[in-house]
BALOBA-1460 file (C-alpha; in Angstrom, 3 decimals):
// residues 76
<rec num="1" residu="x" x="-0.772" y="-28.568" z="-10.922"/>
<rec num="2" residu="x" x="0.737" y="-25.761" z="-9.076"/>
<rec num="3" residu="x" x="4.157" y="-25.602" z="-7.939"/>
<rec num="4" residu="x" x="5.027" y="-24.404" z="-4.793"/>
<rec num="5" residu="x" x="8.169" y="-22.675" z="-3.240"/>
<rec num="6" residu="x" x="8.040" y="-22.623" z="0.789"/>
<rec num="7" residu="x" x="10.425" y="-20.121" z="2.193"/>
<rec num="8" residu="x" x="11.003" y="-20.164" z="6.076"/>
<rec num="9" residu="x" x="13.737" y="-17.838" z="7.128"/>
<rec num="10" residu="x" x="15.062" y="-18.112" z="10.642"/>
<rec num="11" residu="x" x="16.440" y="-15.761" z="13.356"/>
<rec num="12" residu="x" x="19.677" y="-15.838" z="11.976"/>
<rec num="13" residu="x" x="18.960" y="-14.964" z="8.814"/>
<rec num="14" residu="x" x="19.427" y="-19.103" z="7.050"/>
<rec num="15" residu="x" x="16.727" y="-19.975" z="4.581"/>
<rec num="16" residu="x" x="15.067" y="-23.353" z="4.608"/>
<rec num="17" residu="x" x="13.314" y="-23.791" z="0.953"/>
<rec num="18" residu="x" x="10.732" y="-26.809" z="-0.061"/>
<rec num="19" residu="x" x="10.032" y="-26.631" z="-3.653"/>
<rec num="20" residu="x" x="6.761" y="-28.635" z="-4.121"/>
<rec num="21" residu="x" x="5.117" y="-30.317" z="-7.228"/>
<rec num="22" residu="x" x="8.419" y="-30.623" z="-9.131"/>
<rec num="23" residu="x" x="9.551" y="-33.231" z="-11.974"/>
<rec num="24" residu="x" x="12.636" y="-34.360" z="-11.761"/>
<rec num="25" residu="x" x="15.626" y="-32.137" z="-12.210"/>
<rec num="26" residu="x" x="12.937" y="-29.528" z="-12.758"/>
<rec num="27" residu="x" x="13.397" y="-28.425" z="-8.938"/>
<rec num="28" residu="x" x="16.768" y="-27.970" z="-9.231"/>
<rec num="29" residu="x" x="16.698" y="-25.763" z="-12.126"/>
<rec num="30" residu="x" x="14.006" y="-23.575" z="-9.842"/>
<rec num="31" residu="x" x="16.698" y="-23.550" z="-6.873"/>
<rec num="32" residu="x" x="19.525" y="-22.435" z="-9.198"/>
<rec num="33" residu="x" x="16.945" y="-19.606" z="-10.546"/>
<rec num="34" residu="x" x="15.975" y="-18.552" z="-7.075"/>
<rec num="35" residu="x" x="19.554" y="-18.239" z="-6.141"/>
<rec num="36" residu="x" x="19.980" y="-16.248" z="-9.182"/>
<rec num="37" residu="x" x="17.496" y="-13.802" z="-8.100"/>
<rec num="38" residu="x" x="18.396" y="-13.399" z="-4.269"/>
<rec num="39" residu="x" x="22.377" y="-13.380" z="-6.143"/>
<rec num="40" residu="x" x="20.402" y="-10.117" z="-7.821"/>
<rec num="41" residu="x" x="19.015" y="-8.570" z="-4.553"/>
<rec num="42" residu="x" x="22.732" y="-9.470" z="-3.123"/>
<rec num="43" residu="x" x="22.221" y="-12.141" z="-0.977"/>
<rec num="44" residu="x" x="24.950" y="-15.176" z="-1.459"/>
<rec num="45" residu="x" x="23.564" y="-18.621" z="-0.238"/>
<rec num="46" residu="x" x="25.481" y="-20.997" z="0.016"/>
<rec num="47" residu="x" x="23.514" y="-24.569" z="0.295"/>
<rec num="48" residu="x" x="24.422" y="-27.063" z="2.968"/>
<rec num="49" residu="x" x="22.034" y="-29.631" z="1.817"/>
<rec num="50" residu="x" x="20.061" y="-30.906" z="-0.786"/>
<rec num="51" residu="x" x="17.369" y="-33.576" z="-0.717"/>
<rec num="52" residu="x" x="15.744" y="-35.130" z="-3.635"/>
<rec num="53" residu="x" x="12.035" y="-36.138" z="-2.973"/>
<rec num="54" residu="x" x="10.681" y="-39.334" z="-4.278"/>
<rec num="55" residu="x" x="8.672" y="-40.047" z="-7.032"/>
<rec num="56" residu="x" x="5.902" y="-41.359" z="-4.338"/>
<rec num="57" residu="x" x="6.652" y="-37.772" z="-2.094"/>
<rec num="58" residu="x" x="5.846" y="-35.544" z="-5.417"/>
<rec num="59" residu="x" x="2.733" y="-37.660" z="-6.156"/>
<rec num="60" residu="x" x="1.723" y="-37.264" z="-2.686"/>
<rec num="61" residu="x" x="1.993" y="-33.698" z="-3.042"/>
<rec num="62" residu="x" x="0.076" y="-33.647" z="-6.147"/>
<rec num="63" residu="x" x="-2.605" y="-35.290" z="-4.306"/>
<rec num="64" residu="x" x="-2.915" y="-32.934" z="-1.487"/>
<rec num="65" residu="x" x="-2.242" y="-30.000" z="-3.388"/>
<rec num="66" residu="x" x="-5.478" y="-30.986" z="-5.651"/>
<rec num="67" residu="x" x="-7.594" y="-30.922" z="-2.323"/>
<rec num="68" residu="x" x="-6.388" y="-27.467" z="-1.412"/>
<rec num="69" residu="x" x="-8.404" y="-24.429" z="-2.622"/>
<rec num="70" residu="x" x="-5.706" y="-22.367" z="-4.582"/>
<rec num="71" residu="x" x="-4.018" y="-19.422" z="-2.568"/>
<rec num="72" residu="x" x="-2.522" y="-16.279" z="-4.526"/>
<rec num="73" residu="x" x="-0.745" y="-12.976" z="-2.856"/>
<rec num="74" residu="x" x="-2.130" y="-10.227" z="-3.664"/>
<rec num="75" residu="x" x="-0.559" y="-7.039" z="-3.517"/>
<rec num="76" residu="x" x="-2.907" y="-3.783" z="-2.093"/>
């Protein structure tokens, strides 16, 4: 199953990020890497919040994510 990362970035410049289709502490290790890379770029974040989905919210997920026809970027 694919995992997902859903950036929304808003006028003022805060980033709201949904990391989809994780196990576990497996998204958190993804939001420390991400801030690793935008640390990189030199961008500090600084998080304000963190919420843990549920087992029955990642299976959910799953579900949906199965239905959807996969979606790639690609660059021109």
């Amino acid at each position: 199953m694919a995992k997902v990362n859903k950036v929304i970035v808003d006028e003022k410049g805060n980033l709201q990020v949904e990391f989809s289709c994780y196990d576990g502490n497996e998204c958190r290790v993804e939001e420390e890497r991400f801030r690793r890379e935008l640390a990189e770029l030199g961008l500090a974040v600084k998080v304000d919040s963190f919420k843990p989905k549920s087992p029955q919210q990642i299976e959910a997920e799953r579900k949906t994510q199965q239905q959807r026809p996969v979606r790639r970027k690609v660059e021109t």
